[in-house]
C-alpha positions in Angstrom: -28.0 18.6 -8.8 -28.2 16.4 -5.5 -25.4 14.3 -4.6 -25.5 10.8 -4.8 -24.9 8.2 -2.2 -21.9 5.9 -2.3 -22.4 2.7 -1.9 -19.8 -0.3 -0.9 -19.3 -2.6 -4.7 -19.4 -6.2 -3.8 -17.4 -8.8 -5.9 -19.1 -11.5 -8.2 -16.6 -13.9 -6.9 -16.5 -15.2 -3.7 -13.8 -13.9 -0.8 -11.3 -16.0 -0.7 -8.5 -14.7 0.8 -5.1 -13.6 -0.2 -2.9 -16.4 -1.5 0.4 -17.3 -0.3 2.8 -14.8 -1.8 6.5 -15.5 -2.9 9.2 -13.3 -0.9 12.2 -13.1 0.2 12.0 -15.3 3.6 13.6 -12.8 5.6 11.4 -9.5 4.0 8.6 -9.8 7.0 11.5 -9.7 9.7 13.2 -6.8 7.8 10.3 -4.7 6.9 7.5 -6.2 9.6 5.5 -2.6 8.7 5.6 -2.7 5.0 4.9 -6.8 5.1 1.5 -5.7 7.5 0.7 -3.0 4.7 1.4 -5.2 1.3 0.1 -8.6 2.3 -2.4 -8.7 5.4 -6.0 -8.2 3.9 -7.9 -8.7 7.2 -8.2 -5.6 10.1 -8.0 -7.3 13.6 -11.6 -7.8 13.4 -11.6 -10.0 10.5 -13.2 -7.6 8.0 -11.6 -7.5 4.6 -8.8 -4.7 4.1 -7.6 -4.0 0.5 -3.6 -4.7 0.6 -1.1 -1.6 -1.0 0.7 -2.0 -3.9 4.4 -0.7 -4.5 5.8 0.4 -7.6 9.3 1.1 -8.7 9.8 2.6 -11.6 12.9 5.4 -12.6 12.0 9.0 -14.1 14.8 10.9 -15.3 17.6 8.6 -14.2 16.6 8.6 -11.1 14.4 5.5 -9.0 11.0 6.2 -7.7 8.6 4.5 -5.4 5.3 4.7 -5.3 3.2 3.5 -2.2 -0.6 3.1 -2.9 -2.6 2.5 0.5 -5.8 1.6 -1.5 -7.4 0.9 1.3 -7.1 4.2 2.9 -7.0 6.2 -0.4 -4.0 7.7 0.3 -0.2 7.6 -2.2 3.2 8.4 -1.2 6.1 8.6 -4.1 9.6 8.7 -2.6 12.9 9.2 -4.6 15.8 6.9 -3.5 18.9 6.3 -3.9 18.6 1.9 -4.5 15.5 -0.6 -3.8 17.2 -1.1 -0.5 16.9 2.6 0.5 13.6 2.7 -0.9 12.2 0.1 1.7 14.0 0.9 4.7 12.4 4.7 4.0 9.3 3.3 3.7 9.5 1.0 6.9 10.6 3.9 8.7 7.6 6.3 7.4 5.0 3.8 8.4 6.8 2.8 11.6 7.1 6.8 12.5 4.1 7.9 10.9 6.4 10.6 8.9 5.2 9.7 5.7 4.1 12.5 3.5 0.4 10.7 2.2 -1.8 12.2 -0.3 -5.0 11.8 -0.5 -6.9 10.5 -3.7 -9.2 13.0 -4.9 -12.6 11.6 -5.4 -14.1 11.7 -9.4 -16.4 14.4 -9.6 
């Protein structure tokens, strides 16, 4: 069977833009890397970028977070301690490039 060729989906509706999200006014100064990853939807040269999503949810008592780079096709899940741990971790893993990605495996 040959393989087929991928091809980029477009949108019925028109680009317009992430709207004005509301946060904490102090979250982008705190967490400048995670702000970048969850709410910028342009690359620097103004092509569209699909923003990440972050989950919490608890398994077993304890609190997980999930990181969803859709853009890149790539999840992280960390296991923390409070919300407040869970962001600083995360910062610091896209600030240090130490986060432990995975890579979405493509439907067959």
């Amino acid at each position: 069977m040959a393989a087929s060729k991928l091809t980029k989906q477009t949108s019925s509706a028109p680009d317009r833009g992430a709207a004005p999200v509301p946060i904490m006014p102090t979250f982008e100064g705190d967490y400048p890397n995670l702000f970048a990853y969850l709410f910028q939807d342009r690359w620097e040269d103004g092509s569209t970028r699909q923003t990440t999503t972050l989950l919490f949810f608890s398994e077993r008592g304890e609190l997980k977070c999930c990181v969803n780079d859709r853009d890149a096709q790539r999840t992280v899940f960390l296991t923390c301690s409070d919300v407040q741990d869970a962001l600083r971790r995360v910062e610091d893993g896209l600030e240090g490039g130490t986060l432990d990605w995975r890579q979405k495996r493509l439907a067959r």
